[in-house]
C-alpha positions in Angstrom: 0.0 0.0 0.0 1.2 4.0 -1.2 0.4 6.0 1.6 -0.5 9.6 1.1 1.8 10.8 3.5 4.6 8.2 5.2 6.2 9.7 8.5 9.3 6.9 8.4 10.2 5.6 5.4 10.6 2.0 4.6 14.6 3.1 4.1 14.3 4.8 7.5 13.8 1.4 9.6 17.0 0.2 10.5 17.7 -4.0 10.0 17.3 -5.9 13.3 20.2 -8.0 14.8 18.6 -11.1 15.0 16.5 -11.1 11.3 13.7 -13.4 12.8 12.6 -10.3 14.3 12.9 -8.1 11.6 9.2 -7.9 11.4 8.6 -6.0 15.1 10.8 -3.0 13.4 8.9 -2.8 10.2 5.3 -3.6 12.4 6.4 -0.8 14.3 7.5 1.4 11.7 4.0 0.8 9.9 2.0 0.8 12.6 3.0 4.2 13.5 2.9 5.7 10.0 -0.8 4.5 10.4 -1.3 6.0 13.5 0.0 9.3 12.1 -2.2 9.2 8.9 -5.6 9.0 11.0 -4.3 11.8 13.4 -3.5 14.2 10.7 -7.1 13.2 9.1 -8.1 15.9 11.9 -8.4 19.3 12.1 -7.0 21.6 15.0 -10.7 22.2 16.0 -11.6 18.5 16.2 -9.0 17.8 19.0 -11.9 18.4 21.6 -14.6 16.6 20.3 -16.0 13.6 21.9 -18.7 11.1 20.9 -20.3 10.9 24.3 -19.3 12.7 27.7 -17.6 9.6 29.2 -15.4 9.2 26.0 -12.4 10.5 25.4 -11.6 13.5 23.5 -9.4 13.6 20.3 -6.4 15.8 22.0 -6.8 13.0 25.3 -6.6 10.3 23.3 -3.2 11.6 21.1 -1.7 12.5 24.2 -2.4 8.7 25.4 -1.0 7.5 22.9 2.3 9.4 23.6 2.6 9.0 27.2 1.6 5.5 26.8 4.3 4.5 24.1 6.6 6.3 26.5 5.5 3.5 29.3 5.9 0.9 27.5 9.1 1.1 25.5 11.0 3.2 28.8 9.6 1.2 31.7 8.7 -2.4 30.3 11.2 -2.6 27.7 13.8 -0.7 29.0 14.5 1.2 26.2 16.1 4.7 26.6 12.7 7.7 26.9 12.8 11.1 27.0 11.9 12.6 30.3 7.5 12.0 30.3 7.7 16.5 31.2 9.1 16.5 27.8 6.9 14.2 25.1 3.8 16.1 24.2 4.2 18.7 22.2 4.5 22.5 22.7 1.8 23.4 20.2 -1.5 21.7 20.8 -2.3 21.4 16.8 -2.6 18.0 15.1 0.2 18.5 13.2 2.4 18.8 16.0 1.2 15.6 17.6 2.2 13.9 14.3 5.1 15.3 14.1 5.9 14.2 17.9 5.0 11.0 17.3 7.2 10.5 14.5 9.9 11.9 16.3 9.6 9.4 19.2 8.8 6.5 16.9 12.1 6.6 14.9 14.8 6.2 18.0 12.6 3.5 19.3 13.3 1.6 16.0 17.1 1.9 16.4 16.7 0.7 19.9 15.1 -2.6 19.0 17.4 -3.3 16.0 20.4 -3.5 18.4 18.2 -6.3 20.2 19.1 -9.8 20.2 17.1 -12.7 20.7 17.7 -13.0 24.4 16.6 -9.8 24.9 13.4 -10.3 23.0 12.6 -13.5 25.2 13.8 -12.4 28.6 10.7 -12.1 30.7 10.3 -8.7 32.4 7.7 -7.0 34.6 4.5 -5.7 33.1 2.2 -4.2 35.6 1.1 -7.0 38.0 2.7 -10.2 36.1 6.3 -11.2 34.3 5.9 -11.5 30.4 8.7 -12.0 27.5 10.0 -8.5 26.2 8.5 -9.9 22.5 5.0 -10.6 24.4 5.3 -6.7 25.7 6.1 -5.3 22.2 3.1 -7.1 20.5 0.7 -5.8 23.3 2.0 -2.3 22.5 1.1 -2.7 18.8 -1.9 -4.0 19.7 -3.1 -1.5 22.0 -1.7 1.4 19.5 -3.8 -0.5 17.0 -7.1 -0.2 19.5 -7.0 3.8 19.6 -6.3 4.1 16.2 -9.6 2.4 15.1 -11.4 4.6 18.1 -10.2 7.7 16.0 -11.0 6.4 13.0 -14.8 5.4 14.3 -14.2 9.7 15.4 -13.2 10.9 11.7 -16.6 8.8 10.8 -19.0 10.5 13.2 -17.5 14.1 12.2 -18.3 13.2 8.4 -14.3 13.1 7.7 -13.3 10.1 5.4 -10.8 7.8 7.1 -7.4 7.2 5.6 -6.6 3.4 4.6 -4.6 1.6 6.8 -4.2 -2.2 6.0 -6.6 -1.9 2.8 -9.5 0.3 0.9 -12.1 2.3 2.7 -15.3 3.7 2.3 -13.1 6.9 1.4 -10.4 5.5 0.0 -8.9 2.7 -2.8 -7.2 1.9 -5.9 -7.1 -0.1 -8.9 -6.2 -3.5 -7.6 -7.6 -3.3 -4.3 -9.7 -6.3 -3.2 -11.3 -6.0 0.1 -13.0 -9.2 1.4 -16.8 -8.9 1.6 -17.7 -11.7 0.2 -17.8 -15.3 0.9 -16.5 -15.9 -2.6 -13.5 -13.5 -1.8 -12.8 -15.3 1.9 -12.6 -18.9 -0.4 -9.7 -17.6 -2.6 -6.5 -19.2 -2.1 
């Protein structure tokens, strides 16, 4: 998939000491260039709307995702964070989240590529339990992956079309694209 706008390119993501795990760094690196296409589907005035006064706003939910990732990768992983006083951005515009997610994004990746396999397996502290480092990651992607569909249900309810992000939209596709919404389509092989 071409993205409209790709905040680490695929030459950006560095090649992982141990190639079986080659995939967490370009995961990563994708994931977060998804991330940063719904955000910057948003406009500056949208960062307070909310569905529903128990839900989130757009601007809470961004800066979530930014002191969360910091969590993660600094205190479970053990990789080296800026100081949580200095990850959201000085400008509260949706550009400047993007842009500060990008920015936090690309060291991680360097981080893991120095990672060998031991690393990846060693089991480490997650909240209340012990999990492998590789079992951490996957539940980071995972949760990233879990906001990013709340914003895109978001861009829906404000009428904006949502970017694609593993395949075609309602808003977006291409020649080629083949989306599976059919039983037909789920038989091919």
């Amino acid at each position: 998939m071409n993205y409209e706008f790709t905040a680490i390119p695929e030459g950006r993501v560095p090649r992982a000491a141990h190639p079986i795990f080659q995939h967490a760094l370009d995961i990563y690196a994708g994931e977060s260039n998804k991330v940063i296409s719904v955000w910057r589907a948003f406009r500056d005035e949208d960062l307070s709307f909310r569905p529903h006064p128990r839900s989130s706003a757009v601007a809470d939910i961004l800066k979530h995702q930014l002191l969360s990732e910091r969590r993660f990768f600094g205190e479970f992983l053990g990789a080296p964070e800026p100081q949580p006083s200095a990850l959201l951005p000085g400008e509260q515009s949706v550009e400047a989240y993007a842009r500060r997610m990008a920015e936090l994004a690309a060291p991680r990746l360097d981080f893991l590529a120095g990672r060998d396999e031991s690393w990846w397996l060693e089991p480490v502290h997650f909240f209340d339990v012990r999990r492998q480092r590789v079992w951490v990651f996957w539940r980071r992607v995972l949760h990233t992956a879990h906001h990013r569909k709340q914003l895109t249900v978001y861009l829906r309810m404000l009428d904006r079309a949502v970017p694609a992000t593993y395949g075609p939209t309602a808003d977006v596709t291409w020649q080629g694209a083949d989306p599976t919404q059919s039983v037909d389509a789920a038989g091919r092989k």
